[in-house]
KOLLUMFI-70137 format. One record per residue: x, y, z of N, C-alpha, C in turn; residue in one letter; residue number from 1. Coordinates in steps of 0.02 Angstrom, whole numbers, plus 50000, padded with zeros to 5 digits. Atoms other than C-alpha are relative to their C-alpha. Layout:
BEGIN
+-------+-------+-------+-------+-------+-------+-------+-------+-------+------+------+
!  n.xx !  n.yy !  n.zz ! ca.xx ! ca.yy ! ca.zz !  c.xx !  c.yy !  c.zz ! dovo ! domi !
+-------+-------+-------+-------+-------+-------+-------+-------+-------+------+------+
!     X !     Y !     Z !     X !     Y !     Z !     X !     Y !     Z !    a !  NUM !
...
+-------+-------+-------+-------+-------+-------+-------+-------+-------+------+------+
END
This chain:
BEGIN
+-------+-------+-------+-------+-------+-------+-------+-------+-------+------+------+
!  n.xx !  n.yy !  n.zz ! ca.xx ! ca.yy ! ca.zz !  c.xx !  c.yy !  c.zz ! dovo ! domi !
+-------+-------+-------+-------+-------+-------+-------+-------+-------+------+------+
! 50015 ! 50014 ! 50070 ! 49337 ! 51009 ! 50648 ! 50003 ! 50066 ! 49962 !    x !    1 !
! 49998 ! 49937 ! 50030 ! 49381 ! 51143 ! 50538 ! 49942 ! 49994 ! 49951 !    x !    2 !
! 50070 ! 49987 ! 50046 ! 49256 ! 51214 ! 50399 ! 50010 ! 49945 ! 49924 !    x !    3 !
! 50014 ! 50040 ! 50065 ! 49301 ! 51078 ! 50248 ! 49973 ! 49934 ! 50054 !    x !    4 !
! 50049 ! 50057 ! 50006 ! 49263 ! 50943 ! 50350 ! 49930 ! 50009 ! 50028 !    x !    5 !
! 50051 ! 49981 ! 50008 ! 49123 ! 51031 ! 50400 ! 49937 ! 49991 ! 49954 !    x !    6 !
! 50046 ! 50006 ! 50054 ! 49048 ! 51047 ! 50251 ! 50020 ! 49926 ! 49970 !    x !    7 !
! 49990 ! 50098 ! 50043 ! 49110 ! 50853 ! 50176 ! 49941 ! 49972 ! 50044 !    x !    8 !
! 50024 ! 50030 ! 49918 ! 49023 ! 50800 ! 50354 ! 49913 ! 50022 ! 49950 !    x !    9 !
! 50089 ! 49961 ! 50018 ! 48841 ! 50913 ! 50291 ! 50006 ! 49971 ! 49928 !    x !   10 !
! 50001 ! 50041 ! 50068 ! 48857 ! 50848 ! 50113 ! 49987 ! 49935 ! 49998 !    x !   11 !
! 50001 ! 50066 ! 49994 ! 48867 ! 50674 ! 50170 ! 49948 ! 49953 ! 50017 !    x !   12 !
! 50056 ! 50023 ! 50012 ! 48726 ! 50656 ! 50262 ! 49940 ! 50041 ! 49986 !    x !   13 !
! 50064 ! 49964 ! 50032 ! 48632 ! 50768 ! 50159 ! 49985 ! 49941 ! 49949 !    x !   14 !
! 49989 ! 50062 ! 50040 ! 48668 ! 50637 ! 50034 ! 49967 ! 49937 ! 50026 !    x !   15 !
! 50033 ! 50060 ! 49991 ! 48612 ! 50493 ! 50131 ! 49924 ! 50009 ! 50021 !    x !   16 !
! 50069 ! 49975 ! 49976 ! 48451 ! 50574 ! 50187 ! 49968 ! 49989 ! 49938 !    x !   17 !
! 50034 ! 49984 ! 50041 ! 48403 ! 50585 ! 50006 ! 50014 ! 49929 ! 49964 !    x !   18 !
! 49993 ! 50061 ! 50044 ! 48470 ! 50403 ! 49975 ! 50041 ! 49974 ! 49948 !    x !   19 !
! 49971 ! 50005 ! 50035 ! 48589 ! 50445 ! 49875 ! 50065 ! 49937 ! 50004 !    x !   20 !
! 49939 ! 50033 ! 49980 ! 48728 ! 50321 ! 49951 ! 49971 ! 49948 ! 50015 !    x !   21 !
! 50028 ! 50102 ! 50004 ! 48611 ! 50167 ! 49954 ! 50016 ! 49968 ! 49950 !    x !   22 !
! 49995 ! 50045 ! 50078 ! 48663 ! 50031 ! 49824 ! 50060 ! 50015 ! 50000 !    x !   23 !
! 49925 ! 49980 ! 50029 ! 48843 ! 50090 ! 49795 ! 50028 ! 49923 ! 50001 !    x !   24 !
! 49946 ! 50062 ! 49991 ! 48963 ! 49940 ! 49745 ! 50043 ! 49998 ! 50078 !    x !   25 !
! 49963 ! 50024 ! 49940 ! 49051 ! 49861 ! 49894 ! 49970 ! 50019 ! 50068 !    x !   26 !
! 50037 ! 49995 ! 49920 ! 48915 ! 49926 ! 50029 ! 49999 ! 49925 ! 50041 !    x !   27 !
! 49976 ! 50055 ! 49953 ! 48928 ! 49820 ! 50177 ! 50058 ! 49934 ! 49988 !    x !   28 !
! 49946 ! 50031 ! 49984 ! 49094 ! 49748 ! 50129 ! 50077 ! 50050 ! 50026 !    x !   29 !
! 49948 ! 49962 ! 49963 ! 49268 ! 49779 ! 50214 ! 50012 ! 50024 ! 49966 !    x !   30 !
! 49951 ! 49963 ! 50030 ! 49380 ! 49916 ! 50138 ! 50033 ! 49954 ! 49981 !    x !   31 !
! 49953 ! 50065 ! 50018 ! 49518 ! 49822 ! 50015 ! 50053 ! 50021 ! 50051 !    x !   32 !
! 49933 ! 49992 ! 49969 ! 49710 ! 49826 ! 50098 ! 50018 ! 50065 ! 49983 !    x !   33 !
! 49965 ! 49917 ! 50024 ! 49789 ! 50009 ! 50101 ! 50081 ! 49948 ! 49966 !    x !   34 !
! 49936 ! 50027 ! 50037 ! 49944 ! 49942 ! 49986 ! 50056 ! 50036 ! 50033 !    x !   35 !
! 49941 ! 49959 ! 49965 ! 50053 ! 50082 ! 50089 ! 49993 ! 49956 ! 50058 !    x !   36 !
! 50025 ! 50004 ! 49941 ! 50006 ! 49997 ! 50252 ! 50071 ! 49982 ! 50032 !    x !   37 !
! 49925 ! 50034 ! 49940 ! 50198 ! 49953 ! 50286 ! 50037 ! 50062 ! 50013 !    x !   38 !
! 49952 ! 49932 ! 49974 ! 50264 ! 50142 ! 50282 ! 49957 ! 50022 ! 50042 !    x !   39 !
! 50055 ! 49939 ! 49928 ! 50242 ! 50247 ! 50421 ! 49979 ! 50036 ! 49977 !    x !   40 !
! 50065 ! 49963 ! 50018 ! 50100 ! 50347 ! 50446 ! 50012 ! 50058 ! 49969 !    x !   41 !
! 49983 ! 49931 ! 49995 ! 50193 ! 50502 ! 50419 ! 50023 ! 50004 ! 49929 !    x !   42 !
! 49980 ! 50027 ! 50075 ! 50252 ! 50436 ! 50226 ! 49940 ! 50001 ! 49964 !    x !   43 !
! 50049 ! 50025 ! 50049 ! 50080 ! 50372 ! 50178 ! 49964 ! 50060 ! 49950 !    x !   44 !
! 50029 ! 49960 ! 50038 ! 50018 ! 50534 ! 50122 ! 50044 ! 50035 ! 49926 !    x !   45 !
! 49961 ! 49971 ! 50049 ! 50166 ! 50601 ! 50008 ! 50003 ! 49918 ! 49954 !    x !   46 !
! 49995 ! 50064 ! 50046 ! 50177 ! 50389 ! 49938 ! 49915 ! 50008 ! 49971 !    x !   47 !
! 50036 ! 50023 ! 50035 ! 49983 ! 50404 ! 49902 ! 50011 ! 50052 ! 49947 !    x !   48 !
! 50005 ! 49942 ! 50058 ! 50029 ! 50573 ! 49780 ! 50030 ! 49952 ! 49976 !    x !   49 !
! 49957 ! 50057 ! 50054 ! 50154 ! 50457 ! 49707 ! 49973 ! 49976 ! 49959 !    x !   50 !
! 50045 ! 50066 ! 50016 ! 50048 ! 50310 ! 49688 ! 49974 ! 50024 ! 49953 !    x !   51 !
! 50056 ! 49981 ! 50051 ! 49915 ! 50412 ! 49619 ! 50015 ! 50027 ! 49923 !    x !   52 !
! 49959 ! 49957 ! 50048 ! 50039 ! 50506 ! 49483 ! 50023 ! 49931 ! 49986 !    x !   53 !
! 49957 ! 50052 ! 50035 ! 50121 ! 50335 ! 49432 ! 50056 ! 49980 ! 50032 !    x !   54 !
! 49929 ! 50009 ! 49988 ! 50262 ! 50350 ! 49517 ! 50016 ! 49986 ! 50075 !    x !   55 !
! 50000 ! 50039 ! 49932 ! 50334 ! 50249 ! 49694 ! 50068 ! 50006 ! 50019 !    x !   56 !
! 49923 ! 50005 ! 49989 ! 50496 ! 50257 ! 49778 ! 50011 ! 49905 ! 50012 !    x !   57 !
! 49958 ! 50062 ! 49989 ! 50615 ! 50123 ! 49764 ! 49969 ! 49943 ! 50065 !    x !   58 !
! 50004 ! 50017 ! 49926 ! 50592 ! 50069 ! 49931 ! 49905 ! 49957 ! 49998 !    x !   59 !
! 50057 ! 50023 ! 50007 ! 50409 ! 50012 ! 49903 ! 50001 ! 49946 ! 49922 !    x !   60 !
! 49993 ! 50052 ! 50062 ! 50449 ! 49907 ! 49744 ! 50038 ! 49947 ! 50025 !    x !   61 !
! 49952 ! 50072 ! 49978 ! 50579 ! 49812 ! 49837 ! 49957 ! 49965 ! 50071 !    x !   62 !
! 50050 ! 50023 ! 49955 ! 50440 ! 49792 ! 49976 ! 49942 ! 49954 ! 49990 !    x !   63 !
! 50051 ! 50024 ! 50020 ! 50316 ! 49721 ! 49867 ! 50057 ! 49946 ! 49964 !    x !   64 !
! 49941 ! 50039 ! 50015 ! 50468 ! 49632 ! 49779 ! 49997 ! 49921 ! 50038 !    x !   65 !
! 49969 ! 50062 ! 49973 ! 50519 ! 49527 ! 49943 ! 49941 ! 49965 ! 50020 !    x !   66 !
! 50097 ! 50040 ! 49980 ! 50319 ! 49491 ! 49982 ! 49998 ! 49949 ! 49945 !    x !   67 !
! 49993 ! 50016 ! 50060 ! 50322 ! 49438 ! 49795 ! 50018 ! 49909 ! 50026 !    x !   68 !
! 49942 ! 50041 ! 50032 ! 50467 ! 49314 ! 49819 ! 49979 ! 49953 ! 50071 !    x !   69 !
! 49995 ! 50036 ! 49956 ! 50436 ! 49252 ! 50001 ! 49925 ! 49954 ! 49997 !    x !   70 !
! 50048 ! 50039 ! 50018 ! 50267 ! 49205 ! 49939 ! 50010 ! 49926 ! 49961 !    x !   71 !
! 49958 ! 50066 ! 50058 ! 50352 ! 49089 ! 49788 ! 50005 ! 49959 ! 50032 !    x !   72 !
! 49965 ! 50044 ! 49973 ! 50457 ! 49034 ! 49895 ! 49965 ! 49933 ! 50056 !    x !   73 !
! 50043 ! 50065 ! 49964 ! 50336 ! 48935 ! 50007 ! 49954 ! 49944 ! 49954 !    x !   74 !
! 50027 ! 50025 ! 50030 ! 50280 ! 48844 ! 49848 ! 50029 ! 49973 ! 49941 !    x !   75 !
! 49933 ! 50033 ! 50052 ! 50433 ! 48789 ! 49737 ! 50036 ! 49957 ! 50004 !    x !   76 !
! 49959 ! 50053 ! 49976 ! 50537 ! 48648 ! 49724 ! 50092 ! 50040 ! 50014 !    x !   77 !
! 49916 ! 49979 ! 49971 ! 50717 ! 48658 ! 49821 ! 50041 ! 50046 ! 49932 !    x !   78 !
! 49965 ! 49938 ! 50064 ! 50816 ! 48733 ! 49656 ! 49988 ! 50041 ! 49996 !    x !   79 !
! 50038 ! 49939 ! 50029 ! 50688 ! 48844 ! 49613 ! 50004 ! 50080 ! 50057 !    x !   80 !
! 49988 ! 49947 ! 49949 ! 50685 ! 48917 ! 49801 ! 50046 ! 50016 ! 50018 !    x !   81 !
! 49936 ! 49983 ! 49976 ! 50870 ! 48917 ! 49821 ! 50000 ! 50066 ! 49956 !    x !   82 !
! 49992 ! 49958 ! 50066 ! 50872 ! 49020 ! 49647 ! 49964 ! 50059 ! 50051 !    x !   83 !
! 50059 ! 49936 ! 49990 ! 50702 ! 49139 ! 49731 ! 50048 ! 50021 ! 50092 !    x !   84 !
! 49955 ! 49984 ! 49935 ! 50827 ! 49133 ! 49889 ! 50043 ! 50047 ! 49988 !    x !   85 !
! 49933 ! 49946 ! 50025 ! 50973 ! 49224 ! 49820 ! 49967 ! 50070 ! 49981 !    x !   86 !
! 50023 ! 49939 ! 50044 ! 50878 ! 49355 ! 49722 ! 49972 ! 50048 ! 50078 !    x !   87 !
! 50012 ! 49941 ! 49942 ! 50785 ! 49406 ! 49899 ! 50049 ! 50007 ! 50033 !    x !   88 !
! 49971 ! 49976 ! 49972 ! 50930 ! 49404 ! 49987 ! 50046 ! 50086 ! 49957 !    x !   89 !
! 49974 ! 49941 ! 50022 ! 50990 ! 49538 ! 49856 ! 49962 ! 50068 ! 50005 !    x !   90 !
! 50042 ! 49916 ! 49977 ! 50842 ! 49654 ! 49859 ! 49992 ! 50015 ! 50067 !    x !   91 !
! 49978 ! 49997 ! 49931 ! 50849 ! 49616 ! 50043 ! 50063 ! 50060 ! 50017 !    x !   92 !
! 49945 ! 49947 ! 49967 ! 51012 ! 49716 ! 50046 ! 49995 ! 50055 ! 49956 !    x !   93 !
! 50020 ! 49929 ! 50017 ! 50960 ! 49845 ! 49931 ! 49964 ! 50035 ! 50025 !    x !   94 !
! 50053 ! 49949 ! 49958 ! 50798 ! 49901 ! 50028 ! 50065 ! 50020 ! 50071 !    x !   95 !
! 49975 ! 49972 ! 49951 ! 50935 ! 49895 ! 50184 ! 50063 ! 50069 ! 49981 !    x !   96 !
! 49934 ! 49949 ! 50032 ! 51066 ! 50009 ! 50081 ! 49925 ! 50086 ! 49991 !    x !   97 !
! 50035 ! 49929 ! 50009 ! 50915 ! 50137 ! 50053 ! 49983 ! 50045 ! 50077 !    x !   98 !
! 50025 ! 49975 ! 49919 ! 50855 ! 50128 ! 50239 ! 50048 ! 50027 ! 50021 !    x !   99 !
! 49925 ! 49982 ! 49978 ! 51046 ! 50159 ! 50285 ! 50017 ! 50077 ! 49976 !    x !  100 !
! 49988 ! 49924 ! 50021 ! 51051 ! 50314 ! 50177 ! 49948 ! 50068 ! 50025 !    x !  101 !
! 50055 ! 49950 ! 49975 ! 50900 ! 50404 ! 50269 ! 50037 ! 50031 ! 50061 !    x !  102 !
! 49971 ! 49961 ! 49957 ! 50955 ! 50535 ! 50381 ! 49958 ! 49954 ! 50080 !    x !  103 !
+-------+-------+-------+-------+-------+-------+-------+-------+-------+------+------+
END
């Protein structure tokens, strides 16, 4: 353990010693979903600067995109899902045209 988490670690439960961390919103419930949770581990830290700045690569818009669409799609009538069909098969081959361009 180097010396920051050292000291985060002594802050923390200096903090709870004094009570300070009783009551907080969402005590004793789960963490929400990490929204990165589909890039590798080795991504998630340069996508959460992103995230946090506004800004996301491609590649995560067309990820949330085909979630988006495959969701619809289990809840539309035939037309509607042929229509929500086509469109993922297109971002479908755009996320694979980005993956393709990674070294």
């Amino acid at each position: 353990m180097d010396w920051l988490d050292a000291l985060v670690e002594r802050r923390i439960e200096e903090s709870n010693r004094r009570g300070s961390l009783s009551g907080l919103p969402g005590t004793g419930r789960p963490l929400p979903p990490d929204p990165l949770e589909h890039l590798p581990a080795a991504l998630r830290p340069a996508a959460r600067l992103l995230h946090g700045s506004g800004h996301l690569p491609e590649e995560v818009h067309l990820l949330r995109r085909l979630r988006t669409l495959d969701g619809l799609m289990r809840h539309v009538e035939q037309a509607e899902g042929e229509r929500l069909s086509r469109e993922r098969s297109l971002v479908a081959e755009r996320l694979a045209s980005l993956r393709g361009r990674r070294p």
